[in-house]
Backbone and ligand atoms as CSV (ligand in chain L), in Angstrom:
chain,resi,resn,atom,element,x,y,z
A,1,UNK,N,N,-6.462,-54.241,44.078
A,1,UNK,CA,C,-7.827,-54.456,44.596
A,1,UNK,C,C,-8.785,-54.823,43.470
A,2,UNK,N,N,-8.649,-54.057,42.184
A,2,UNK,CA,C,-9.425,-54.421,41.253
A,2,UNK,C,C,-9.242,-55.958,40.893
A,3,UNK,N,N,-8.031,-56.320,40.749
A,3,UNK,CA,C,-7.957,-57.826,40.362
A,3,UNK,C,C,-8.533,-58.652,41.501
A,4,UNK,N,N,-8.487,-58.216,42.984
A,4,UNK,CA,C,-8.930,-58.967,44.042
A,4,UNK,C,C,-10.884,-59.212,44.039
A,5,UNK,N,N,-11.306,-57.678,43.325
A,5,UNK,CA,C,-12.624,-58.164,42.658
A,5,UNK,C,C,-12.990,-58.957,41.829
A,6,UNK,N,N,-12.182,-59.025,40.924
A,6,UNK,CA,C,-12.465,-60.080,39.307
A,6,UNK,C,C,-12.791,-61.592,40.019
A,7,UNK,N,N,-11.284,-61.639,40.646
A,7,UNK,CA,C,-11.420,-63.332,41.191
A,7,UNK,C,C,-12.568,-63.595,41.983
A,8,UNK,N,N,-12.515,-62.605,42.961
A,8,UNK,CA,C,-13.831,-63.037,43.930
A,8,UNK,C,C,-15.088,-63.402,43.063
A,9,UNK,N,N,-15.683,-62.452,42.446
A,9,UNK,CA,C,-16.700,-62.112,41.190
A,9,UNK,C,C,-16.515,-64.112,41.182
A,10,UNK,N,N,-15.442,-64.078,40.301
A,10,UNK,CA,C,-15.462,-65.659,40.156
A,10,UNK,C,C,-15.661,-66.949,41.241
A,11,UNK,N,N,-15.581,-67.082,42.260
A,11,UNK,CA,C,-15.352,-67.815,43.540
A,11,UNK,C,C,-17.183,-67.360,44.025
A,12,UNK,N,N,-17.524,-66.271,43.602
A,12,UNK,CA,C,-19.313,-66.124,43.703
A,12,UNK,C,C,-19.664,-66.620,42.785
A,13,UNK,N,N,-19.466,-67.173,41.566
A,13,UNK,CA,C,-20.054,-67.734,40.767
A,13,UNK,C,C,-19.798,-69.527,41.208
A,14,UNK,N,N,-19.047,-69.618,41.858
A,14,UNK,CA,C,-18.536,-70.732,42.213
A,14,UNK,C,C,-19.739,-71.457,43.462
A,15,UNK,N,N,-19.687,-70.251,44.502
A,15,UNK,CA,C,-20.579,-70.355,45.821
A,15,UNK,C,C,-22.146,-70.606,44.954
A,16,UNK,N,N,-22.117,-69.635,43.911
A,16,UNK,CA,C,-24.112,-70.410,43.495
A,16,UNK,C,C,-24.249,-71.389,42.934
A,17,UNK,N,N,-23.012,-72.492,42.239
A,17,UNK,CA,C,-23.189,-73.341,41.968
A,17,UNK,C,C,-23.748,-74.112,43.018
A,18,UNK,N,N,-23.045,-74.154,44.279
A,18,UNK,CA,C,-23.544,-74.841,45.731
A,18,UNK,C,C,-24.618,-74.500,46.164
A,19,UNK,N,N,-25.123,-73.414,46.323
A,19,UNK,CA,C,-26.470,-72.616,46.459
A,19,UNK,C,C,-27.587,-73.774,45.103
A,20,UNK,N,N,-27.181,-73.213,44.465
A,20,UNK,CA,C,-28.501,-74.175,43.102
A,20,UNK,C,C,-28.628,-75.837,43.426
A,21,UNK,N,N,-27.560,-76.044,44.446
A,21,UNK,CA,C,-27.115,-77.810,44.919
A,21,UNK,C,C,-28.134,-77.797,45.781
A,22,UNK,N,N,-28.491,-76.507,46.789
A,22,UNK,CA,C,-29.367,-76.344,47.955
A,22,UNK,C,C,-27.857,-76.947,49.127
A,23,UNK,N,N,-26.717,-76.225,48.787
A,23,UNK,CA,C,-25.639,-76.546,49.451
A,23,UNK,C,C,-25.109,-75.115,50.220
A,24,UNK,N,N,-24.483,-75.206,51.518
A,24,UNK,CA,C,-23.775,-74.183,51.887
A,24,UNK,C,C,-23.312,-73.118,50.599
A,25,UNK,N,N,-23.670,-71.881,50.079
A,25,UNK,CA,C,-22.759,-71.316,49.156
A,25,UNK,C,C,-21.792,-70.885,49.377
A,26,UNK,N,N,-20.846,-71.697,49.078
A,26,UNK,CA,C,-19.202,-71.414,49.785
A,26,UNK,C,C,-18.271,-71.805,48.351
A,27,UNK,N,N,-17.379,-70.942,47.540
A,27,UNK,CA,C,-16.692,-71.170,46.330
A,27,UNK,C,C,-15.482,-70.451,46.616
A,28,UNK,N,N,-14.606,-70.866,46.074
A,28,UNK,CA,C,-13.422,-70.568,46.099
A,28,UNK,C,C,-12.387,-70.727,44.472
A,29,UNK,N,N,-11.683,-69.780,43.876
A,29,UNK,CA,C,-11.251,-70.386,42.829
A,29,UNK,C,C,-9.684,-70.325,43.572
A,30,UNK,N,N,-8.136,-70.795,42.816
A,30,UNK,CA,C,-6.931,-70.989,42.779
A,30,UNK,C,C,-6.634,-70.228,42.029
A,31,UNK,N,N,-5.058,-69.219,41.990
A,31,UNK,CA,C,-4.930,-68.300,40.746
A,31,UNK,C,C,-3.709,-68.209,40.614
A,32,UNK,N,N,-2.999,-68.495,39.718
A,32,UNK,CA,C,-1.266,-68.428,39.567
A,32,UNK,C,C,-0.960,-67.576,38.112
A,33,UNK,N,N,-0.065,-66.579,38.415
A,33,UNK,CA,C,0.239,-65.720,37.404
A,33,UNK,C,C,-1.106,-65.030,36.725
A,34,UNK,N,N,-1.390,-64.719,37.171
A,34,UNK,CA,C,-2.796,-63.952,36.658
A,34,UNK,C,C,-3.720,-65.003,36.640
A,35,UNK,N,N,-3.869,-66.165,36.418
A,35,UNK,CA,C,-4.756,-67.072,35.551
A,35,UNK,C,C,-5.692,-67.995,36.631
A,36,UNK,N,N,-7.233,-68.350,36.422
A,36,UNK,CA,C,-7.439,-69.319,37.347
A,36,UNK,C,C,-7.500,-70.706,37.344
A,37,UNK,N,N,-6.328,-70.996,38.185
A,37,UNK,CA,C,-5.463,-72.562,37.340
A,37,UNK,C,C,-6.744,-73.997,38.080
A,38,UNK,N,N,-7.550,-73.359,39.129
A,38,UNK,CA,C,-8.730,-73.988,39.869
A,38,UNK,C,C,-9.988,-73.873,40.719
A,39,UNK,N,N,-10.733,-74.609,40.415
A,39,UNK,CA,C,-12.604,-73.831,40.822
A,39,UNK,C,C,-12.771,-74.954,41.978
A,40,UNK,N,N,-13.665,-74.404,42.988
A,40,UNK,CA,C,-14.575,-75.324,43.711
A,40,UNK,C,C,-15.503,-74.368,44.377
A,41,UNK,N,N,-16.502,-76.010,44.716
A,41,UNK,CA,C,-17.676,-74.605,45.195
A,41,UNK,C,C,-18.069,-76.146,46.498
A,42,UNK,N,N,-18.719,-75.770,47.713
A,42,UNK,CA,C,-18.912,-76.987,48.443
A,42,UNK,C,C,-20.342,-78.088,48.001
A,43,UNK,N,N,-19.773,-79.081,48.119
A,43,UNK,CA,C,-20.472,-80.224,47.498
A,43,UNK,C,C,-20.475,-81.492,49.106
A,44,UNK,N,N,-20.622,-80.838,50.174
A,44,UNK,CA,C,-20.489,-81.543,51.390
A,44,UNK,C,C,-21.810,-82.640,51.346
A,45,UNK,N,N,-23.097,-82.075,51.236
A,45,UNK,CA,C,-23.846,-82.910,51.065
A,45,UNK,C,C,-24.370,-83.940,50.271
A,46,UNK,N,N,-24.223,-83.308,48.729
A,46,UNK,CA,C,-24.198,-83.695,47.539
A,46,UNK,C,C,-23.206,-84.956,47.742
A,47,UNK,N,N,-22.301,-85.177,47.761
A,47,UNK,CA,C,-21.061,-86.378,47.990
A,47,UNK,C,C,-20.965,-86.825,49.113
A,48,UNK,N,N,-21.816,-86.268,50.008
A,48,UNK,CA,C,-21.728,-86.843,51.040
A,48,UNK,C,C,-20.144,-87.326,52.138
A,49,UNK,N,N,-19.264,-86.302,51.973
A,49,UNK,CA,C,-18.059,-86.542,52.782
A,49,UNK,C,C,-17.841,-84.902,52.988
A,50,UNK,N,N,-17.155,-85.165,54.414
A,50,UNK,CA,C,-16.620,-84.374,55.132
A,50,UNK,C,C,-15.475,-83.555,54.139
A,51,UNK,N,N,-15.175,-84.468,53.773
A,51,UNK,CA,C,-13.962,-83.398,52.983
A,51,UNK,C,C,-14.414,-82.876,51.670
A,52,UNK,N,N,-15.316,-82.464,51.221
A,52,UNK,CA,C,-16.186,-81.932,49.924
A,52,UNK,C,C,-16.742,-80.114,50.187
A,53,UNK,N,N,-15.245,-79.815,50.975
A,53,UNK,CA,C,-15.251,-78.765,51.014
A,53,UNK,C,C,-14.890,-77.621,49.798
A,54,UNK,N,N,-15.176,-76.480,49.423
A,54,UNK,CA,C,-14.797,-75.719,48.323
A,54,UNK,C,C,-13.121,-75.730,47.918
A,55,UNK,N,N,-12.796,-75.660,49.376
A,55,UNK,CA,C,-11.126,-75.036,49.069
A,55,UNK,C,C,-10.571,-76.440,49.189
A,56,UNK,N,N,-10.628,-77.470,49.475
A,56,UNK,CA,C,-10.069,-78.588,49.698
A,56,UNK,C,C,-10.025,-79.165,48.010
A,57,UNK,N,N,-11.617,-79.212,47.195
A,57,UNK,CA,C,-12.137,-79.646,46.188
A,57,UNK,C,C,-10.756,-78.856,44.701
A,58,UNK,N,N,-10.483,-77.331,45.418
A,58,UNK,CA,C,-10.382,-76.821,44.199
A,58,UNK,C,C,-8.076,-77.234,44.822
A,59,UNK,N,N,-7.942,-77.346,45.806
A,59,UNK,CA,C,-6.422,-77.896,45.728
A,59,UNK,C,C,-6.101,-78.852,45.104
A,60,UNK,N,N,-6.814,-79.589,45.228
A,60,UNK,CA,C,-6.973,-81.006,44.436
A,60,UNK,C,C,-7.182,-80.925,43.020
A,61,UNK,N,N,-7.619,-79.927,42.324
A,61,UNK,CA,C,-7.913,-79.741,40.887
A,61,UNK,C,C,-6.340,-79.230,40.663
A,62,UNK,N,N,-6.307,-78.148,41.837
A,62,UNK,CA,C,-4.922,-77.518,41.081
A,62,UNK,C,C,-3.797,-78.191,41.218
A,63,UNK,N,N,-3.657,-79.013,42.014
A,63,UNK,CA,C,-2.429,-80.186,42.179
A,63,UNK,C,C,-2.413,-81.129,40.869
A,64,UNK,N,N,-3.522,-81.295,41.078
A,64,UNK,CA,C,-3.471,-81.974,39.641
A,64,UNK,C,C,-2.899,-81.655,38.418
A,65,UNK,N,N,-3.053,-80.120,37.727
A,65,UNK,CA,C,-3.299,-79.417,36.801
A,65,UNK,C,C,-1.238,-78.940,36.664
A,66,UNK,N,N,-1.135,-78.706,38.072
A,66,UNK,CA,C,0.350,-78.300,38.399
A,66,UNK,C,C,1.427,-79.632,38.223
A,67,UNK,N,N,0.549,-80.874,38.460
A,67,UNK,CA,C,1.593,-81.687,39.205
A,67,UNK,C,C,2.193,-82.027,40.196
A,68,UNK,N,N,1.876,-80.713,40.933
A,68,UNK,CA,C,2.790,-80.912,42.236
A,68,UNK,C,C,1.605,-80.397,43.432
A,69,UNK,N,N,2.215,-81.337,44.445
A,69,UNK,CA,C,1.247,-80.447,45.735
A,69,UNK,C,C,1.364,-79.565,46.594
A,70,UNK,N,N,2.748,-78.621,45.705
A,70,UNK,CA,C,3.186,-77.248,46.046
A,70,UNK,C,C,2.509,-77.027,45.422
A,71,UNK,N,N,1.797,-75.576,46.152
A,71,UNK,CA,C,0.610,-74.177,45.500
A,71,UNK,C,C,1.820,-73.585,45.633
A,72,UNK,N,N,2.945,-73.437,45.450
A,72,UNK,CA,C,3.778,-72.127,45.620
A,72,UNK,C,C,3.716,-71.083,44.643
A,73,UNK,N,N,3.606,-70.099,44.766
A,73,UNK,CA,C,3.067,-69.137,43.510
A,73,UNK,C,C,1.502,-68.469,43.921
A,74,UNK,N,N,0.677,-69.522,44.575
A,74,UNK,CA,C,-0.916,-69.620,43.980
A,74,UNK,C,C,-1.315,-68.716,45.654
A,75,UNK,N,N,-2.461,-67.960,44.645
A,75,UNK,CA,C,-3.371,-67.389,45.802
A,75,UNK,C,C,-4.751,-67.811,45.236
A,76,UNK,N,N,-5.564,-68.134,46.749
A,76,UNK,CA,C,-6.641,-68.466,47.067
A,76,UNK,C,C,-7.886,-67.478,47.063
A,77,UNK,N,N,-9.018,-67.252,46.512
A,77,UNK,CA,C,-9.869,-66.404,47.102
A,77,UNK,C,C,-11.171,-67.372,46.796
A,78,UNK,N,N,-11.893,-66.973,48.346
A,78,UNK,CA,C,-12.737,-67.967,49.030
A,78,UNK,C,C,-14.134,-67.125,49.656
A,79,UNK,N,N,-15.120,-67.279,49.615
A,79,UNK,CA,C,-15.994,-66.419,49.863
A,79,UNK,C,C,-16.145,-66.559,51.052
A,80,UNK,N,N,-15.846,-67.480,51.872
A,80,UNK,CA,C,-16.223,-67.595,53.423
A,80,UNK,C,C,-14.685,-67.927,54.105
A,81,UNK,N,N,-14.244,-67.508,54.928
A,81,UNK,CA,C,-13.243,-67.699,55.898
A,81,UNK,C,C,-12.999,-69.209,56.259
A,82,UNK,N,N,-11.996,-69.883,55.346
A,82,UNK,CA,C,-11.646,-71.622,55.442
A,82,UNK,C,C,-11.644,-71.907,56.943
A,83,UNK,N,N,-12.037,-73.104,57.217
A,83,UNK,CA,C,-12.435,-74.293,58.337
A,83,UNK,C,C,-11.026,-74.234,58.804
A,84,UNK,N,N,-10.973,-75.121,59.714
A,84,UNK,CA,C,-9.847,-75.122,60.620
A,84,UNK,C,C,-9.368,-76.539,59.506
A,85,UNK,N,N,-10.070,-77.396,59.146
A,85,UNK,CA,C,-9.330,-78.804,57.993
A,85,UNK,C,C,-9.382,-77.829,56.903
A,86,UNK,N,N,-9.644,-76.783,56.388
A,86,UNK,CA,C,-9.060,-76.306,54.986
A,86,UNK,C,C,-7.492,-75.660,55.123
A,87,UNK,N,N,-8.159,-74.469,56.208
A,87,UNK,CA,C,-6.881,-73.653,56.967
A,87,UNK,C,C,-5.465,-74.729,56.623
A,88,UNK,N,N,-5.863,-75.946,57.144
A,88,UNK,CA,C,-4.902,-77.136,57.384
A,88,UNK,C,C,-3.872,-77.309,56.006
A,89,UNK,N,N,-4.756,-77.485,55.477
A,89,UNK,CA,C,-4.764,-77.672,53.756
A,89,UNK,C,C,-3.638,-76.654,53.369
A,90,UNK,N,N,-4.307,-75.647,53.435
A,90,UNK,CA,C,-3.909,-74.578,52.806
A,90,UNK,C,C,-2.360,-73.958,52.974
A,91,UNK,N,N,-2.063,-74.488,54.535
A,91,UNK,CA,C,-0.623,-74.325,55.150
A,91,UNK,C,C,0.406,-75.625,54.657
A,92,UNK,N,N,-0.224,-76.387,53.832
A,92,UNK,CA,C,-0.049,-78.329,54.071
A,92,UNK,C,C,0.777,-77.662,52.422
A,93,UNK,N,N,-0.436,-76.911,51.829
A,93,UNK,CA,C,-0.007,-76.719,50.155
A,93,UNK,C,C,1.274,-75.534,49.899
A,94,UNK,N,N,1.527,-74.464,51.184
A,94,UNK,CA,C,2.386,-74.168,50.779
A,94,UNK,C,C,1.862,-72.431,50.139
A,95,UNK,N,N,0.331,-72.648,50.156
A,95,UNK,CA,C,-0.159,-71.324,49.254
A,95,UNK,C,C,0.423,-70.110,49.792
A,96,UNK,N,N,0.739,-69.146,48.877
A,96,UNK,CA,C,1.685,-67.655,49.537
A,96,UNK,C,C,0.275,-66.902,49.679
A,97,UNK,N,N,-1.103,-67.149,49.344
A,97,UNK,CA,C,-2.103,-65.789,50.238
A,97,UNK,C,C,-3.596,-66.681,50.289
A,98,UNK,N,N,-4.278,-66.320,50.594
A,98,UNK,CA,C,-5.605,-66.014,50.361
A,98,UNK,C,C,-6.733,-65.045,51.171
A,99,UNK,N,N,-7.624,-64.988,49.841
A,99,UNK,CA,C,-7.862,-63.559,49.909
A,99,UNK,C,C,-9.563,-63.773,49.959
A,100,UNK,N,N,-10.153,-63.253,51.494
A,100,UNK,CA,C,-11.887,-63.726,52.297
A,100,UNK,C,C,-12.469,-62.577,51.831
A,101,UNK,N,N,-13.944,-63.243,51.432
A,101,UNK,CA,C,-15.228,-62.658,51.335
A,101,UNK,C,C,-15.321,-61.898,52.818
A,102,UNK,N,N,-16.115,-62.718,53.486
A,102,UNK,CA,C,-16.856,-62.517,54.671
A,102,UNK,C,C,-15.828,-63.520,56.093
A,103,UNK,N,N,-15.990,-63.582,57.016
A,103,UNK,CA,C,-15.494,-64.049,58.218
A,103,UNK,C,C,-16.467,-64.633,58.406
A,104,UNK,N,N,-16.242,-66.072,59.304
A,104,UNK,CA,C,-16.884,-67.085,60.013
A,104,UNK,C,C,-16.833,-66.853,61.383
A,105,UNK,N,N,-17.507,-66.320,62.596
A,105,UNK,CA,C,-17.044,-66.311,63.920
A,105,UNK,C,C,-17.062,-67.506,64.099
A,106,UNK,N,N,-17.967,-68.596,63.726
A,106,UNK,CA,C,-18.250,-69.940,64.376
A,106,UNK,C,C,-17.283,-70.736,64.363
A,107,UNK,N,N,-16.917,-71.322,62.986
A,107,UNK,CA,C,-15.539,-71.922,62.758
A,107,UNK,C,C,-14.456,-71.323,62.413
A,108,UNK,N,N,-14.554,-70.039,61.610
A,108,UNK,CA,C,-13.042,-69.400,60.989
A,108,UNK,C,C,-11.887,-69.691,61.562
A,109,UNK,N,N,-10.976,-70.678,60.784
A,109,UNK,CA,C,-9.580,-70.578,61.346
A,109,UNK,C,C,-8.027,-69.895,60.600
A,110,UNK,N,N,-8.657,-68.455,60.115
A,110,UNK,CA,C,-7.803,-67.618,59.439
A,110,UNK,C,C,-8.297,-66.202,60.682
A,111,UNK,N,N,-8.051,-66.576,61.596
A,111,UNK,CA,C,-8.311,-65.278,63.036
A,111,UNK,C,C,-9.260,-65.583,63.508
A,112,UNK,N,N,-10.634,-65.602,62.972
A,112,UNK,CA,C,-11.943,-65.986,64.107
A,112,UNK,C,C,-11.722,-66.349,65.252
A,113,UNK,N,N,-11.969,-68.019,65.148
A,113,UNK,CA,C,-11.730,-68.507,66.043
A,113,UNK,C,C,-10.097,-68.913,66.728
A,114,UNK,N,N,-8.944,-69.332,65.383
A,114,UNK,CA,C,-7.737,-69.263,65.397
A,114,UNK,C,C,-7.087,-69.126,64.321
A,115,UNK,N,N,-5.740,-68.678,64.226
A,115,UNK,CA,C,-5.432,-68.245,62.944
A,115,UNK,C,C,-3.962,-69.487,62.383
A,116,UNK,N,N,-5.034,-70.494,62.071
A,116,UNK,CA,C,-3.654,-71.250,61.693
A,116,UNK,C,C,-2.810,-71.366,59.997
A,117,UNK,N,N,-2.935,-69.978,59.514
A,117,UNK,CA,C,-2.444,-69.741,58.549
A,117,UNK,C,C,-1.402,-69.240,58.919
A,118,UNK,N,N,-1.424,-68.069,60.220
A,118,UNK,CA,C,-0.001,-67.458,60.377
A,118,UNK,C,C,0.356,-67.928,62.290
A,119,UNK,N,N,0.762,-69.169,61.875
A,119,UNK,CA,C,0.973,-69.568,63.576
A,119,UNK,C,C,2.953,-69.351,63.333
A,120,UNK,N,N,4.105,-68.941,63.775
A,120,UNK,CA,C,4.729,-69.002,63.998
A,120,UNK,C,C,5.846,-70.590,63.968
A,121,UNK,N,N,4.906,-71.221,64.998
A,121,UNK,CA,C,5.156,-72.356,65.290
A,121,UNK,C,C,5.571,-73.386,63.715
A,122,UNK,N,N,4.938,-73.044,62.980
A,122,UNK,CA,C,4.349,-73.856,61.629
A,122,UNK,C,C,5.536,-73.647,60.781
A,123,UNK,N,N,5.865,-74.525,59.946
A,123,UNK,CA,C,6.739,-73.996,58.657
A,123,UNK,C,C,6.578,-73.215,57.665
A,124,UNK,N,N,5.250,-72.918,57.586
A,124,UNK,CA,C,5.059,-71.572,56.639
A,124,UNK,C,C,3.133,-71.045,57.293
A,125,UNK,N,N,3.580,-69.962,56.723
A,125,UNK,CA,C,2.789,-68.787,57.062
A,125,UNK,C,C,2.353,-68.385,55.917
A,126,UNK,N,N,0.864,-68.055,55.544
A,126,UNK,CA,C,-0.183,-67.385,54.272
A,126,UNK,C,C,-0.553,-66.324,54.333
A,127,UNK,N,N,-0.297,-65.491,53.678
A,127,UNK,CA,C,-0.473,-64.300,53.725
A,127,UNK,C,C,-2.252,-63.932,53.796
A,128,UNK,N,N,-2.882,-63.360,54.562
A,128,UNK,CA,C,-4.318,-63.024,54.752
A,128,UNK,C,C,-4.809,-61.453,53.984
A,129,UNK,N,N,-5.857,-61.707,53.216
A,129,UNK,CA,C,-6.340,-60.379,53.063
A,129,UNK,C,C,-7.916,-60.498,53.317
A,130,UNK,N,N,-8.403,-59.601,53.569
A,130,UNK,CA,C,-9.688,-59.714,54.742
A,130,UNK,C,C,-10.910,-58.927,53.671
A,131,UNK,N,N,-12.469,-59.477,53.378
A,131,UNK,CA,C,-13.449,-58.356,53.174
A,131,UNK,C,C,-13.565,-58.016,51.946
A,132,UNK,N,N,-12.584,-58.365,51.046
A,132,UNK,CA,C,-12.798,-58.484,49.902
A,132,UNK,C,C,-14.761,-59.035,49.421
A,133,UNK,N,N,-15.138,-58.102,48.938
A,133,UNK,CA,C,-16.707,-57.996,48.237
A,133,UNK,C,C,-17.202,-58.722,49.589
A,134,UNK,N,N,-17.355,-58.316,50.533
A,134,UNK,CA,C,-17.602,-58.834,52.023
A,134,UNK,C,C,-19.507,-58.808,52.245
A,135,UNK,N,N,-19.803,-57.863,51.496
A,135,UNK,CA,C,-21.434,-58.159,51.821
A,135,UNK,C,C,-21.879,-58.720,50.689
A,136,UNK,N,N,-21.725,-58.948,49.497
A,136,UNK,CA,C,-22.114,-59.588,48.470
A,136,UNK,C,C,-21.834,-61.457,49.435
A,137,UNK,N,N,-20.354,-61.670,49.492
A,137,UNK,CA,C,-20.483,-63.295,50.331
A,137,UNK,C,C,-21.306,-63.543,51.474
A,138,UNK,N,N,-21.690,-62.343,51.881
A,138,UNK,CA,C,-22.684,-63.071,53.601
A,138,UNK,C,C,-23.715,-62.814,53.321
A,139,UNK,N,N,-24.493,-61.238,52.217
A,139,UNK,CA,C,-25.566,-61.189,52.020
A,139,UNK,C,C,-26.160,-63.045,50.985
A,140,UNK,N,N,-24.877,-63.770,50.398
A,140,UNK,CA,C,-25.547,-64.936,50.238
A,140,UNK,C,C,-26.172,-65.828,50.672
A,141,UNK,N,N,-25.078,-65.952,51.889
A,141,UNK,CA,C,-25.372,-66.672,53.032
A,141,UNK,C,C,-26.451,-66.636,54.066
A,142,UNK,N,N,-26.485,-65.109,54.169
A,142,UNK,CA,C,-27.934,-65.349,55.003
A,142,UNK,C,C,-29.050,-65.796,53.964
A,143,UNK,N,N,-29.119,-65.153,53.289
A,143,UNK,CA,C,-30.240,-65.522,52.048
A,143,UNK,C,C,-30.366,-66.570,52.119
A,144,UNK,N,N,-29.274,-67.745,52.068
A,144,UNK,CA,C,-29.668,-69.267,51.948
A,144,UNK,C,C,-29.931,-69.724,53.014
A,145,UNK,N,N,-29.577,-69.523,54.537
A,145,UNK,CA,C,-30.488,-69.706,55.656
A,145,UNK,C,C,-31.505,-69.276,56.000
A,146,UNK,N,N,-31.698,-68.271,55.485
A,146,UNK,CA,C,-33.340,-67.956,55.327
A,146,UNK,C,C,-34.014,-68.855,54.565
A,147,UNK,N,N,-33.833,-68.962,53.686
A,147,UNK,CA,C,-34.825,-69.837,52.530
A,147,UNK,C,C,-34.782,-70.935,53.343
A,148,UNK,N,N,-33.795,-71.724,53.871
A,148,UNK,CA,C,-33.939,-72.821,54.342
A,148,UNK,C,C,-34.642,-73.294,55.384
A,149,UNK,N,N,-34.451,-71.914,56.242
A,149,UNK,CA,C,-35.699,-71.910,57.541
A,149,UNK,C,C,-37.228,-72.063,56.964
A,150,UNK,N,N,-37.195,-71.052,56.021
A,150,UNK,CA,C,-38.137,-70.718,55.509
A,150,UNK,C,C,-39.108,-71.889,54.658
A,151,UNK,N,N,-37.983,-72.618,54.136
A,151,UNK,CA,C,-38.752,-73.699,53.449
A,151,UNK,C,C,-38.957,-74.900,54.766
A,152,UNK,N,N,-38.243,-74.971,55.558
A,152,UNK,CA,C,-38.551,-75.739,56.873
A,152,UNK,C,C,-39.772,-75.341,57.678
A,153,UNK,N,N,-40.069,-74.450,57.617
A,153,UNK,CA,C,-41.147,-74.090,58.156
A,153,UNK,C,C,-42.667,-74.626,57.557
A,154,UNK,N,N,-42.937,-74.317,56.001
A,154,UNK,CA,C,-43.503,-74.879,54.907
A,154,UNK,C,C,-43.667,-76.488,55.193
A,155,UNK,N,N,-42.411,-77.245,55.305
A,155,UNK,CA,C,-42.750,-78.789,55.554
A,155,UNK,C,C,-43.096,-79.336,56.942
A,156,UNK,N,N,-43.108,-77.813,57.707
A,156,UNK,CA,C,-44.457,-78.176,59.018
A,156,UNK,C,C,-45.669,-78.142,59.393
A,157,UNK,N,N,-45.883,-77.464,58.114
A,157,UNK,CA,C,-47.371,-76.519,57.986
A,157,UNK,C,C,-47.900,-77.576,57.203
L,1,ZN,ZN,ZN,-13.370,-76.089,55.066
C-alpha cells in the first residue's frame, strides 16, 4: 500500500500539470519493476484530439521506451477511473494491474459503468485495485469544476 501511495503521489503531480493547462486533472504514471518507465497527464483540449487522454498519452511513452506494445510486467496508476477507449487500451497493452484514485460513475469502464478490464469474454483480464488516495483525486476534481463554474459565471457578469 505504501508503494501504491508513492506512485499515486506521482500520477497527482501528473493530474496538476493538466489542471495548470485549465485541463480535466486526470494523470496517470506506468511502473515496471519498481521504476516509473511513463508519465501522462490529459492534454484533450490543449491538442485538441480525442485521444490526448492521460493513460493513452503515457502507453505510448512506455511503448516507446520498452519497444514493445506489450505492458507485460507494467502497472498503471491513474487518478480517475480510465474511459471505456483507455479501458480499451489498457486490455489492447496487455497491462497485469492498475491501480484508481477516485471512480467515474459517468463514464468509468473499470466497474462503473462496465468493467472491460475483467470481461471474461476478452483475452486478458487487469487486475483492479480501487481508492487508492481516493479523496485527494476527486477533492481535485471538484475543485476544478468549481473554479470553472465559477470563472463562467464572472464572464457573465
Ligand atoms: Zn480515457
Amino acid at each position: 500500500m505504501e508503494e501504491a501511495i508513492k506512485f499515486m503521489k506521482q500520477a497527482i503531480k501528473q493530474a496538476q500539470k493538466a489542471y495548470a493547462l485549465e485541463e480535466v486533472p486526470i494523470g496517470c504514471v506506468i511502473v515496471k519493476d519498481g521504476k516509473v518507465i511513463a508519465r501522462g497527464y490529459n492534454r484533450r483540449n490543449t491538442d485538441k484530439l480525442t485521444l490526448a487522454h492521460a493513460e493513452i498519452i503515457a502507453i505510448r511513452k512506455a511503448s516507446k521506451k520498452l519497444g514493445d506494445w506489450r505492458l507485460e510486467g507494467c502497472t498503471m496508476y491513474v487518478t480517475l477511473e480510465p474511459c471505456q477507449m483507455c479501458a480499451g487500451a489498457i486490455v489492447q497493452a496487455r497491462m497485469d494491474e492498475v491501480v484508481i484514485g477516485c471512480m467515474n460513475a459517468k463514464a468509468g469502464s473499470a466497474g462503473s459503468v462496465i468493467n472491460l478490464l475483467d470481461m471474461q469474454q476478452f483475452n486478458h483480464q487487469v487486475k483492479i485495485t480501487k481508492g487508492v488516495m481516493e479523496e485527494e483525486c476527486s477533492s481535485m476534481l471538484s475543485n476544478f469544476f468549481k473554479e470553472l463554474r465559477e470563472r463562467k459565471k464572472l464572464d457573465k457578469s
